[in-house]
C-alpha positions in Angstrom: -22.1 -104.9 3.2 -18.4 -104.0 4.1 -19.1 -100.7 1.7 -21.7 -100.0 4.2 -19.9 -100.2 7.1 -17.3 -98.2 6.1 -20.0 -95.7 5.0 -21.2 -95.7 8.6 -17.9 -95.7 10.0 -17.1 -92.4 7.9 -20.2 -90.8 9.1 -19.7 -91.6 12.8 -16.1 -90.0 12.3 -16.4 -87.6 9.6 -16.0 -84.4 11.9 -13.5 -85.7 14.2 -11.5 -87.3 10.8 -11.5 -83.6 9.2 -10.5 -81.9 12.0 -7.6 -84.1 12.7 -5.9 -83.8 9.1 -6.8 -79.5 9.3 -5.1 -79.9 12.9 -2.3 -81.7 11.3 -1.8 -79.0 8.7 -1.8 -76.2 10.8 0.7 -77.8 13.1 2.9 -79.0 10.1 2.6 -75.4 8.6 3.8 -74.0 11.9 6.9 -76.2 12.3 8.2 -75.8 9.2 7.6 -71.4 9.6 8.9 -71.5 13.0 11.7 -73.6 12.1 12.3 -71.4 8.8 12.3 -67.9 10.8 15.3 -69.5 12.7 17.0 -69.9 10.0 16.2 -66.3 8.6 16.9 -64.3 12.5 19.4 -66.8 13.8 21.7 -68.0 10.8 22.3 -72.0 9.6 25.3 -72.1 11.4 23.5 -71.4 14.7 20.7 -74.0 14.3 23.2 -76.5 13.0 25.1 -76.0 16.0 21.9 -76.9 18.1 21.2 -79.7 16.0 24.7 -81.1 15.7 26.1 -80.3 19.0 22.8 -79.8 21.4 21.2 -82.7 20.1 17.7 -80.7 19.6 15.4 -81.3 17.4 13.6 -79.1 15.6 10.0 -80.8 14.9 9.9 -81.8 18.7 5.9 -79.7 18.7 4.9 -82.8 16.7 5.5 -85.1 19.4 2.2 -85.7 21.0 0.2 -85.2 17.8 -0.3 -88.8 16.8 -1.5 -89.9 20.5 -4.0 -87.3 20.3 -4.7 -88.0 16.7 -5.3 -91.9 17.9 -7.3 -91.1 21.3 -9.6 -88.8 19.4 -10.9 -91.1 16.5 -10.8 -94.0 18.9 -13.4 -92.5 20.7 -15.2 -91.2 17.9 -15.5 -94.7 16.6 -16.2 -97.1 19.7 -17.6 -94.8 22.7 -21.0 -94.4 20.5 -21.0 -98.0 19.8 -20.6 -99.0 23.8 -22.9 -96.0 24.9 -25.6 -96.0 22.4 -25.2 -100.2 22.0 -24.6 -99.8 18.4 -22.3 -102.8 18.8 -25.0 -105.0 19.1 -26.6 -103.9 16.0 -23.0 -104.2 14.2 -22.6 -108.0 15.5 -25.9 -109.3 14.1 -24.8 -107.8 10.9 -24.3 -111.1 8.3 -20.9 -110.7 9.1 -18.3 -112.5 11.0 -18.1 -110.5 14.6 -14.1 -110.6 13.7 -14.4 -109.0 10.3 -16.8 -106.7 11.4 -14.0 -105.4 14.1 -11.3 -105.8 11.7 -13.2 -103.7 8.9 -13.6 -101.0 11.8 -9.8 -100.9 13.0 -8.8 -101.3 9.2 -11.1 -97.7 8.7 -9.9 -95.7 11.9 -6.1 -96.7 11.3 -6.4 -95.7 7.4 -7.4 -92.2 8.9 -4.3 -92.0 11.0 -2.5 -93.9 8.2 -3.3 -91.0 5.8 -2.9 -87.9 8.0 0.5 -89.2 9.7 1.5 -89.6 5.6 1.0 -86.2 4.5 2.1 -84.9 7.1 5.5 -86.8 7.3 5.7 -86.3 3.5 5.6 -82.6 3.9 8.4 -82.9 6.7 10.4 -85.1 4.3 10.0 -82.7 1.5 11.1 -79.5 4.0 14.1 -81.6 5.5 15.4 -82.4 1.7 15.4 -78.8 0.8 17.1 -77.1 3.8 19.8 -80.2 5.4 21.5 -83.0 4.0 20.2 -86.8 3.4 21.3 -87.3 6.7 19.2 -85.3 8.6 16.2 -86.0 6.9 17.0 -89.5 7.6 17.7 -88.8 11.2 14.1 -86.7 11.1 12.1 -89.4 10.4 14.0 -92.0 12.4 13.2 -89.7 15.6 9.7 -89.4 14.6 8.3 -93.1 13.5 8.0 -93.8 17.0 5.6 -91.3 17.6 3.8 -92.1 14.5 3.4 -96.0 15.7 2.6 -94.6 19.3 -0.4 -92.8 17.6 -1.7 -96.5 16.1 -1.2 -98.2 19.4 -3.0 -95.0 21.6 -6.1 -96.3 18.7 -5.5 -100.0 19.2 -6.0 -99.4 23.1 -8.7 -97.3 22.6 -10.8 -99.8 20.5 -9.3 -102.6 23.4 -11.0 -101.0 26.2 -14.2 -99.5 24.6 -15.1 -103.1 23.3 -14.1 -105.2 26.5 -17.1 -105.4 28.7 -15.5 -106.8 32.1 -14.2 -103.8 34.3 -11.4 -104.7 35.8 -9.9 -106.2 32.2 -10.7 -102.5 31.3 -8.6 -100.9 34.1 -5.9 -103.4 33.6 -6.1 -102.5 29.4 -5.6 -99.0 30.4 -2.6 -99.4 32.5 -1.2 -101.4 30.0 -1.9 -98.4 27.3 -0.3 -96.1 29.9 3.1 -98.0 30.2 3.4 -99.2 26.5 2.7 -95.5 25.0 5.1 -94.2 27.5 7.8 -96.0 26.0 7.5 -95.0 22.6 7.8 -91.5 24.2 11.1 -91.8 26.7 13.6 -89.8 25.0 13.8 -86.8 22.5 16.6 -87.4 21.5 17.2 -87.4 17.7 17.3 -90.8 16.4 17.0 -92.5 19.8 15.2 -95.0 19.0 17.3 -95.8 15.7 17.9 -99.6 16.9 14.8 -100.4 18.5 12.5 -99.8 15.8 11.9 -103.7 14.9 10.9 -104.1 18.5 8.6 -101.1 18.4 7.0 -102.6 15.1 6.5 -105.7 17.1 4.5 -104.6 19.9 2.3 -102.5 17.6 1.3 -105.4 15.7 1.3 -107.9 19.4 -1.2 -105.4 20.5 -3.6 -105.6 17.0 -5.7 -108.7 17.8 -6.5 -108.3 21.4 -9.8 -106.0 20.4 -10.9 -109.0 19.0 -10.9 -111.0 22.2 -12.7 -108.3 23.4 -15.1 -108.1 21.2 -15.4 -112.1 21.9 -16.4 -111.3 25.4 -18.8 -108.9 24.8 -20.7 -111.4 22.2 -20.5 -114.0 25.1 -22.5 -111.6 27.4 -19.4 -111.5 29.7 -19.9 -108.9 32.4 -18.1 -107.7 35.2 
């Protein structure tokens, strides 16, 4: 039965899943070339300088990938199953309405889960050939937090598709709006160095509220 649903899941999402990872090797590819043809026309010592001394980074196009990444199979997964009331036929599956949920955020976050991975593999794999340990350190310290503000943007998503009272919706999505924000205050390399443990805790705080959600849409709750 949980094959099955993943099978469904994976038809429901195949387009949106394949176009995602393409999207997020065409966008890796073009980092790394824009960032190499610096280094060809402007010299190392130039882009260290604005690195080092600026404090810019150079993979700063990725930033909003993952929240579009996460809004997109969000959708894909729960809007059909509020619109169409496929949810319905999901809960009287011989499952536990919990596991059912949990089976469908365990699918849409291995998506992201696998696209954010090859794609921060290839950046580690470029950063280790053309800077020191440091940077690539300092590279992937700057851009976890975008990577966990693509998981929440999902979370939120599956939040406020399942929950069936309108107002908890609007509230939901000004709550999405604030907590993505702050994953995205500064660009600053490494900003975010110290905080990650906190940014690791709200990502898993906001994990279980789709199932409440999806406990007041079995009750009938309405509103």
């Amino acid at each position: 039965m949980e094959k099955a649903l993943l099978y469904k899941e994976w038809k429901k999402t195949r387009i949106f899943s394949i176009s995602i990872a393409l999207v997020a090797i065409v966008l890796s590819a073009y980092i790394m070339l824009k960032a190499g043809r610096s280094f060809r026309i402007a010299g190392m010592e130039h882009l260290w300088d604005v690195i080092v001394n600026r404090k810019q980074f150079i993979f700063k196009e990725l930033k909003y990938f993952p929240i579009a990444a996460g809004l997109c199979i969000g959708f894909a997964q729960y809007f059909p199953e509020i619109v169409q009331k496929r949810i319905k036929l999901s809960l009287h599956l011989p499952l536990n309405e919990n596991k059912v949920v949990m089976l469908m955020h365990t699918y849409g976050m291995g998506v992201l889960l696998c696209v954010f991975f090859i794609q921060m593999l290839a950046f580690t794999i470029f950063s280790s050939i053309y800077f020191p340990f440091e940077f690539m350190l300092n590279s992937l310290q700057t851009i976890a937090p975008w990577y966990l503000a693509g998981f929440v943007t999902y979370m939120f998503v599956a939040m406020i598709c399942l929950e069936p009272v309108w107002n908890r919706r609007g509230i939901n999505s000004l709550l999405a709006i604030g907590t993505i924000y702050l994953f995205l205050l500064s660009g600053t390399p490494a900003a975010y160095e110290h905080t990650m443990c906190l940014f690791l805790i709200v990502s898993l705080w906001i994990f279980p509220f789709g199932l409440l959600s999806i406990k007041r849409f079995k009750e009938g709750k309405q509103g």
